[in-house]
N, C-alpha and C positions, 0 to 999 in steps of 0.2 A: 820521227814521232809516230808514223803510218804502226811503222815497223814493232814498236813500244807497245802501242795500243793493241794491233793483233795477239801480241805474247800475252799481254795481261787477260786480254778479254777469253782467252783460251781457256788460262790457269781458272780466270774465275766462274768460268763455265762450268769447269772441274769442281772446285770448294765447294759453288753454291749449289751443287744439283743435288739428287735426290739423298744422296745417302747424307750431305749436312743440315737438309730439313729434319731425316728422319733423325739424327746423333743429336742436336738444339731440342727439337718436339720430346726427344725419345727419355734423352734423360731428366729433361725437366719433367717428364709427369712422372718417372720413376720416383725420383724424391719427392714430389707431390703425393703419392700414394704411400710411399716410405715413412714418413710423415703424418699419413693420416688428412693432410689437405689442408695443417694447420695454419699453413701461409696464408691461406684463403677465410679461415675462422677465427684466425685471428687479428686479423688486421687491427681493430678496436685496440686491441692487446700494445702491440706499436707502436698508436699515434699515442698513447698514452705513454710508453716509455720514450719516445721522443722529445713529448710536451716536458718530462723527466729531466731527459738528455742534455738540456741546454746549460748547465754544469758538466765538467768533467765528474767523472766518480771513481777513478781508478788511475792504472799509470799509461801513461800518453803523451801527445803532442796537442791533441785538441779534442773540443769534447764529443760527445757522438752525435750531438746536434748538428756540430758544423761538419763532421764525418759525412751526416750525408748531404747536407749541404755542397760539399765540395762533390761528391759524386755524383749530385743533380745539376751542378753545375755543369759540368764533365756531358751528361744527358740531355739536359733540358736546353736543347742547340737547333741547328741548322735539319737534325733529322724530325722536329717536331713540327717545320713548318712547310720545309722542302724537301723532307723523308717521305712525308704524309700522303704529301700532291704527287709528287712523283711517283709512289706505290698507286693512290687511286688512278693518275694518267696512264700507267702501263698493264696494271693489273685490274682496274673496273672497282665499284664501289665494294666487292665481293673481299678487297686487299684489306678492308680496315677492319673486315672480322677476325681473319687471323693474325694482325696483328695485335686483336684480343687474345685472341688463345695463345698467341707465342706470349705476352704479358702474364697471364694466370699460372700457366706452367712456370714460366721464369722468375714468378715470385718465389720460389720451392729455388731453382737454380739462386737467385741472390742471396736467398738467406742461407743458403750453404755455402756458397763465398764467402761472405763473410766470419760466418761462424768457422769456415777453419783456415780465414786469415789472421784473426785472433787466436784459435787456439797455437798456431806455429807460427804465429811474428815471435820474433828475435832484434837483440838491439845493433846497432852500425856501431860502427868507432866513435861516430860523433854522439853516442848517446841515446838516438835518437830508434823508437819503433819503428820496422822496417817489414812489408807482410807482402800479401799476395799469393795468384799461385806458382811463381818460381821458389817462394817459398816454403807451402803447401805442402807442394811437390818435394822438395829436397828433405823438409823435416817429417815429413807424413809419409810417404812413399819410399823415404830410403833410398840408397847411393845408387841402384839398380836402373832407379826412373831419374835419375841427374840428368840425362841427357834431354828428357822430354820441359823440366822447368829453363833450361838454358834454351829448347827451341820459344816455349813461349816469351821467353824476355828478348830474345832477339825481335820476335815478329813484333813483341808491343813493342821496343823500340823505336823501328822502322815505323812500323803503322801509325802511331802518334802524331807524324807528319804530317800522315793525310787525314785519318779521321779525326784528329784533334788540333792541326794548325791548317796543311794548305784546304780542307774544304770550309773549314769557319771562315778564315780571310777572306778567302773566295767569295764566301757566299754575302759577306760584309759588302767587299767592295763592289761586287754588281748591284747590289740592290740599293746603292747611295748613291752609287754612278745613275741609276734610273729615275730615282727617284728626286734627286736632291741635284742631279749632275755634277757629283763629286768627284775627282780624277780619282784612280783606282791607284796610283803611287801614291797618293797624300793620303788615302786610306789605309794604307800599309803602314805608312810611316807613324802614323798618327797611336793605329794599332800596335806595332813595337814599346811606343815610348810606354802608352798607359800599361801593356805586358808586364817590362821591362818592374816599372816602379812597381808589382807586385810580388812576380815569382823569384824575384830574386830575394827574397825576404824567407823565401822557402813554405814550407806548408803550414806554417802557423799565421804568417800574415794570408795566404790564400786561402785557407780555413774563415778568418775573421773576416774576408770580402766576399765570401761564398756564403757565409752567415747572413749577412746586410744582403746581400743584393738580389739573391736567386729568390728569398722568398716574396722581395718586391716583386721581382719582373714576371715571377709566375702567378702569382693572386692576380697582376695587372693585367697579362695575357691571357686568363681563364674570365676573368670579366668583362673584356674587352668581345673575346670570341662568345659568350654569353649571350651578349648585346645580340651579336649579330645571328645564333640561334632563336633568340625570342623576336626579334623582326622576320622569320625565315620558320615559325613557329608551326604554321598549319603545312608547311612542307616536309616536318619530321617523318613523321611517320612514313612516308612512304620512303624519304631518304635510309631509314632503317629498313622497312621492305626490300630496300636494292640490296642493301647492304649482306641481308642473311640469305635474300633471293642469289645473287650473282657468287656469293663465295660456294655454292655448291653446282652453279648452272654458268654454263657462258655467257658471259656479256652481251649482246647486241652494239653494234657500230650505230652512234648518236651523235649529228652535232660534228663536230670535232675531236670527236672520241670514236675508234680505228676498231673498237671492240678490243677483247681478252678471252679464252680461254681460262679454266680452273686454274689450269697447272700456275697461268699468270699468276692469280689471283694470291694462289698460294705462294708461289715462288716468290712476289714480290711484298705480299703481308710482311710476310715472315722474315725475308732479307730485309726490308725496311724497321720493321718492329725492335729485331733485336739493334741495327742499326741507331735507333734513337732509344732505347732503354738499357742496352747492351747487356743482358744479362745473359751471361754463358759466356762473355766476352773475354771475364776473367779481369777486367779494370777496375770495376768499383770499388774489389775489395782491397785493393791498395790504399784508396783512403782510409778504409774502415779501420785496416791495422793501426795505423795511427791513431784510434780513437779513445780516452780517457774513460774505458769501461771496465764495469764489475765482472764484463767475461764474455765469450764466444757467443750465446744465448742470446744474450742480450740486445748485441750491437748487431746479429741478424735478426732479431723483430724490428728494429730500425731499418736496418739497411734492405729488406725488402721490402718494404713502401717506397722506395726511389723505384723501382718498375712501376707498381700502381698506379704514384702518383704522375709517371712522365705517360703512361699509356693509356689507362687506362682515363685517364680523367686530361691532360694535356691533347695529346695526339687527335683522341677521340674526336673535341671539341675544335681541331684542325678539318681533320675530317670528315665531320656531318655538315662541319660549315659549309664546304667545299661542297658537299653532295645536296643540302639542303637549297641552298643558292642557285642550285643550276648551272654553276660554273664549271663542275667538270667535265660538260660536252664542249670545253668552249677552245680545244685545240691546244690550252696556254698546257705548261708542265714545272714543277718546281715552285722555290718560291713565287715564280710570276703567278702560279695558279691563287697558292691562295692568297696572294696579295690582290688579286683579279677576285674573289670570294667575296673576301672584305670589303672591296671596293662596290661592288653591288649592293652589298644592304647598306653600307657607309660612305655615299658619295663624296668626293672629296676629300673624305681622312682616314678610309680605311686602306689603303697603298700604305699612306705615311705611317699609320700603325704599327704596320707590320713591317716595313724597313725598320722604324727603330727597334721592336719585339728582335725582329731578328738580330740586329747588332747585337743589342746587347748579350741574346743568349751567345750568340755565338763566340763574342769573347768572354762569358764568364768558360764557358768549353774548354778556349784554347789554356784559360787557368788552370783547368783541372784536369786536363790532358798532359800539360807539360810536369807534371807531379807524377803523372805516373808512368809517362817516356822516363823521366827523371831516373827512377827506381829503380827501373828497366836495365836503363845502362849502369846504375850501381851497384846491380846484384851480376852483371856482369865483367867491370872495369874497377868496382871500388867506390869509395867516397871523392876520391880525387876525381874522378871525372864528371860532378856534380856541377861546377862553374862552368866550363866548359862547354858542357852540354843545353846549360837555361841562355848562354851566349849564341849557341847555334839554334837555338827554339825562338828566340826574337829576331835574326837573322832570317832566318828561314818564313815570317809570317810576311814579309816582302814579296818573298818568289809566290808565294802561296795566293796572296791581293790579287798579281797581275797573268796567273797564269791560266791555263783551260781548264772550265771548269768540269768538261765531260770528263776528261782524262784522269782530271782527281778522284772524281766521285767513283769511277772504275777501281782504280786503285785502293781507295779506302773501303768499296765492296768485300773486295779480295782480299786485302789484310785485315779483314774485322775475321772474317771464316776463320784464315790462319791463327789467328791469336783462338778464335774461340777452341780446334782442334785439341790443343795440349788440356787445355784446361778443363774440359768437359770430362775428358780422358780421368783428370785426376779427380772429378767431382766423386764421379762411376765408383770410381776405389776408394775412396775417402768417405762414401756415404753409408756403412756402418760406422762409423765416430759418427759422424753429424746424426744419425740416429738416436744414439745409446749417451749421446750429450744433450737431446732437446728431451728425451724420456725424463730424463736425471731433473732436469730443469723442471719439469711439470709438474714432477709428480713430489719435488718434495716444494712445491709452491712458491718457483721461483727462487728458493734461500741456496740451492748447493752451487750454485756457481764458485769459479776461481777464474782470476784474473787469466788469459791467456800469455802467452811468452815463451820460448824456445832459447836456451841459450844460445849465442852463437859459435858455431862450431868451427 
């Protein structure tokens, strides 16, 4: 395992340094600027075609509501609470400003996911909308770049494992084992069966449980953490002073906090950031393709409000808790920090809070994860390897429960960069279409849309 962890921690030394900050930073402000910043002025725009959305209105598997429902599901995880803590433990409160700015930029990056996984989804054998960007890639780029959409579906394959099955288990079963002293097998197990009775129903039944549940558990954990800002109220402001103080100056060593460096600051924003909103990740837009809309345009003014709303307003509110409280001198890392947060201003129920917050994000995750593993291996294996595959994704959240959870997290660092490489690649080249598609869109007042779809070839 020594041996394991030296190869991976190498590889992701490689992915994550300088030049996959600047390739994630680099091209999202490109299309942000490309754009005009519309991501940003428009947001309004969005919540209002969302509020729309929750009809289908076009051809689909589900409608764009629960489109991005199942992609926040997929986000709104293990990186919101223990992405958060772990970025301010390593990188100083200076880590939750760039995980602002990797969010602002990556709303430009989502909404160009999206919009040209609708304009190039194509249908499967079984009928069924099928997008992303090994899609993207193969209908938008031509037989020249095949080999770049077949690297991305291998890595989201693999990756899936970790950042969408063994770190959610993981982080399930530690935190009910602490909290509750749950055996970490009977949290596996438990985990499987509830899986199981979902994803095997495919993306229309995880679509309708990612509709219900995600926007409970996230109104529930924005008010919850709330609470615990307006008790922590006359510490804001300065918790904001550290925060825009430290992301351009080193930390000072506080407490149980070892100090950071910028480069921390930034390295770990920005790796954590996309980690829990994954934009450039290239995942999200796999649900989108499935989404019952009037066109490309559309279902990215939706689909980039899932960075927003997981960062900018989610994360955040993880984060200031964490720095307003005082708890991130306090040596703790991961979810024990901010469940140590919580627990400060909420004696007695703020631990339990956030073990269940985190359960539950974490398996609505592993739902929306195994959708686009799924996909993954379909645009590589076929339709037939679709059973098979959601058989080894309930399998696999066992090993995922009882295993180490440094080694996951490493591993899921590593394959989020890999997957995001191919796919940034194809934004780069694909961002005249998404151009010359949101002009079209605007200017003749929202009407020229057309459904997106690629026959299959």
């Amino acid at each position: 395992m020594e041996a394991l962890n030296s190869i991976v921690g190498a590889i992701n030394g490689v992915v994550w340094g300088p030049m996959m900050l600047v390739l994630i930073l680099g091209v999202g402000f490109f299309l942000q600027v490309g754009l005009k910043f519309m991501p940003i002025l428009r947001i309004g725009t969005g919540f209002s075609l969302l509020f729309k959305g929750r009809e289908g209105q076009g051809e689909g598997q589900i409608s764009p509501f629960n489109a991005l429902m199942t992609s926040l599901s997929a986000t709104i995880g293990t990186g919101n609470i223990a992405g958060v803590a772990t970025a301010v433990f390593l990188g100083g409160p200076g880590a939750l400003f760039w995980m602002w700015m990797t969010a602002l930029v990556g709303m430009a990056t989502k909404y160009a996911e999206a919009v040209c996984a609708v304009k190039y989804r194509e249908k499967d054998e079984l009928g069924n909308y099928v997008g992303g960007p090994m899609y993207y890639i193969k209908n938008g780029l031509g037989a020249k770049w095949a080999w770049l959409g077949v690297a991305f579906a291998l890595f989201g394959a693999v990756a899936a494992f970790g950042i969408g099955n063994g770190v959610q288990a993981n982080g399930v079963a530690q935190v009910l084992e602490a909290n509750f002293g749950l055996n970490t097998s009977v949290t596996g197990v438990v985990l499987m069966v509830l899986t199981a009775a979902v994803i095997l129903g495919g993306i229309t039944r995880i679509g309708a449980v990612a509709g219900k549940l995600v926007p409970f558990m996230a109104v529930s954990y924005i008010i919850a953490g709330l609470l615990v800002l307006l008790i922590n109220i006359g510490n804001i402001g300065h918790a904001l002073s550290l925060v825009f103080t430290y992301a351009f100056t080193p930390s000072a060593a506080e407490g149980g906090f070892a100090g950071a460096a910028v480069w921390a600051a930034i390295r770990f924003g920005v790796a954590r950031g996309v980690f829990s909103n994954e934009a450039g990740l290239g995942s999200a837009p796999i649900a989108h393709a499935a989404a019952e809309t009037k066109g490309p345009v559309n279902q990215g003014l939706i689909a980039m409000l899932g960075t927003f709303i997981d960062t900018i307003i989610v994360c955040s509110i993880t984060g200031l808790a964490i720095i307003a409280s005082g708890a991130w001198t306090s040596g703790e890392s991961g979810a024990a920090l901010t469940s140590h947060a919580f627990e400060l201003s909420l004696p007695g129920i703020g631990g339990y809070l956030i073990a269940i917050a985190l359960s539950i994000f974490a398996f609505t995750t592993i739902l929306g994860w195994s959708f686009y593993g799924e996909k993954c291996v379909e645009f590589l294996l076929g339709v037939k390897s679709l059973m098979p595959y959601r058989v080894l994704w309930i399998v696999m959240i066992y090993f995922g429960a009882t295993a180490d959870l440094g080694f996951i997290w490493l591993l899921a660092d590593t394959l989020n960069a890999m997957m995001a490489i191919p796919n940034l690649i194809a934004l780069a080249l694909l961002s005249p279409i998404v151009f010359k598609l949101t002009k079209e869109f605007f200017a003749s007042g929202g009407k020229s849309e057309e459904p997106g779809g690629t026959p299959a070839e």
